[in-house]
C-alpha positions as CSV (number, residue, x, y, z in Angstrom):
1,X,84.0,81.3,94.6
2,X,84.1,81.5,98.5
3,X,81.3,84.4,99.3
4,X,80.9,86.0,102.4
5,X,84.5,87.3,103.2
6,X,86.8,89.8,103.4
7,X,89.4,90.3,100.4
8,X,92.5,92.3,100.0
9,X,91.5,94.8,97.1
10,X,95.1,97.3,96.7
11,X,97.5,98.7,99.3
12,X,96.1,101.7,100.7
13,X,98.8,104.1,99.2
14,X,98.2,102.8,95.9
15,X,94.7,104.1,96.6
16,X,94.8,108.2,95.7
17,X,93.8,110.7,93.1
18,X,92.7,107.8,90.1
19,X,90.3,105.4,90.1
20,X,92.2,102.2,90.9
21,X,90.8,98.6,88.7
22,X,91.0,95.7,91.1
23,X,89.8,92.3,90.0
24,X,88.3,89.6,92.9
25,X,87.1,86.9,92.7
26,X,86.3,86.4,88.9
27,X,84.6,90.1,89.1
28,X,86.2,93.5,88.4
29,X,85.6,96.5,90.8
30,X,86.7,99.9,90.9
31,X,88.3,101.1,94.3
32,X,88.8,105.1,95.2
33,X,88.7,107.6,97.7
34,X,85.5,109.3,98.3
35,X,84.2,113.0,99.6
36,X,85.4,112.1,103.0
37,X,89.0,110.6,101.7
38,X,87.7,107.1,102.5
39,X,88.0,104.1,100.3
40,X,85.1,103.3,98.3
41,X,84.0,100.0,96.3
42,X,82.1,99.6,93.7
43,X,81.4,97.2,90.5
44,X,83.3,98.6,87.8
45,X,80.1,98.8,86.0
46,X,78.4,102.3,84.8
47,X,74.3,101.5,85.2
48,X,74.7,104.0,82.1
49,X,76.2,102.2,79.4
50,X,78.3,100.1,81.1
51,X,81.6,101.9,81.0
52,X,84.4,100.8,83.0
53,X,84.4,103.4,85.7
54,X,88.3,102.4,87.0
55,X,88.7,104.1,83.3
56,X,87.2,107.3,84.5
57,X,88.4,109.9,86.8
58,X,87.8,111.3,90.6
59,X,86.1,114.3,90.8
60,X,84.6,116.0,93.8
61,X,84.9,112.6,95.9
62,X,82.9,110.6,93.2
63,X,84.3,108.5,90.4
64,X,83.4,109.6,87.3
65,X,82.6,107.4,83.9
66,X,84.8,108.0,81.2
67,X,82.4,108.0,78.5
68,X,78.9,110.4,79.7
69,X,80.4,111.6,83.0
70,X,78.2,110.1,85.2
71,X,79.6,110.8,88.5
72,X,79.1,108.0,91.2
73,X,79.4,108.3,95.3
74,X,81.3,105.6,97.5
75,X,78.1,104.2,97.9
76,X,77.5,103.4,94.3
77,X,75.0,105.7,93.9
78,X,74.7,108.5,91.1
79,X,75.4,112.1,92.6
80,X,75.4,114.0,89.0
81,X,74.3,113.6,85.6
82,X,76.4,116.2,84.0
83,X,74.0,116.8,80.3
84,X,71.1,117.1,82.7
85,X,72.3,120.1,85.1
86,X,73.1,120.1,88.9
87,X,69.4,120.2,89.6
88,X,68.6,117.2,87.8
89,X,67.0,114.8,90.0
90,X,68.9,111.5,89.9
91,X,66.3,108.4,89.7
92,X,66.8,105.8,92.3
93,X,67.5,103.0,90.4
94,X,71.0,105.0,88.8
95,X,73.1,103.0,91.2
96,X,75.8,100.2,91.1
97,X,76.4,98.0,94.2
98,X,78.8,99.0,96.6
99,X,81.0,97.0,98.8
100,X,82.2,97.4,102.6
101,X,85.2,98.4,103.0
102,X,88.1,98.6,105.8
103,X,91.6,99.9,106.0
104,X,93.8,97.8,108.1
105,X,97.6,96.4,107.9
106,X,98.5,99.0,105.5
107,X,95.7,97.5,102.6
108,X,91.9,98.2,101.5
109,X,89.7,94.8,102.7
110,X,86.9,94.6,100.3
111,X,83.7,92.2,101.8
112,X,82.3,90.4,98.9
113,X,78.8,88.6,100.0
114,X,75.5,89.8,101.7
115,X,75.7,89.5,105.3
116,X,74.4,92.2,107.4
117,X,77.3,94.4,108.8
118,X,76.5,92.1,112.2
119,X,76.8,88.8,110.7
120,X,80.0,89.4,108.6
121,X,83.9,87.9,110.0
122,X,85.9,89.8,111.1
123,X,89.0,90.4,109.4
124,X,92.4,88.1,110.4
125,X,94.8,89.4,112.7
């Protein structure tokens, strides 16, 4: 597995209203548009109970799990718990890790490794 580079998730217009399953690299992710219309990353991973979250739905800009609704932001953290209210105070911890993403040539690049946003390639011309 080559870390520490930029990956072709989907095509951007194959990127809409559903949450779309993408595997890389061995892994599986879940790729969708968020609150501000822009792609989001995640592992396809509910911190829950592990449901596949590209099984879910997008609601609100979030993706939500398919099996307790938790609802999830482009940066992989929890925004809603629906059994507890929309005052419940989300722990810290209720998160999934998020992956940098960039729309360019018409497809969503997906950086999978852990260099700092200076450090990282950029992407082939």
């Amino acid at each position: 597995m080559i870390i520490n580079n930029w990956y072709v998730a989907a095509p951007c217009e194959e990127i809409g209203n559903d949450p779309v399953h993408v595997r890389m690299l061995g892994c599986d992710f879940v790729v969708f548009r968020d609150a501000d219309d822009q792609i989001a990353c995640l592992s396809d991973v509910c911190c829950h109970r592990g449901g596949s979250l590209s099984r879910g739905k997008r609601i609100n800009g979030c993706v939500q799990c398919p099996y307790h609704g938790w609802e999830y932001g482009g940066d992989g953290r929890v925004r809603r718990i629906p059994p507890l209210g929309n005052d419940a105070k989300i722990p810290a911890r209720a998160r999934v890790d998020s992956y940098p993403v960039q729309e360019r040539y018409g497809f969503a690049w997906v950086f999978l490794g852990d260099l700092p946003a200076a450090e990282r390639p950029e992407l082939p011309e």
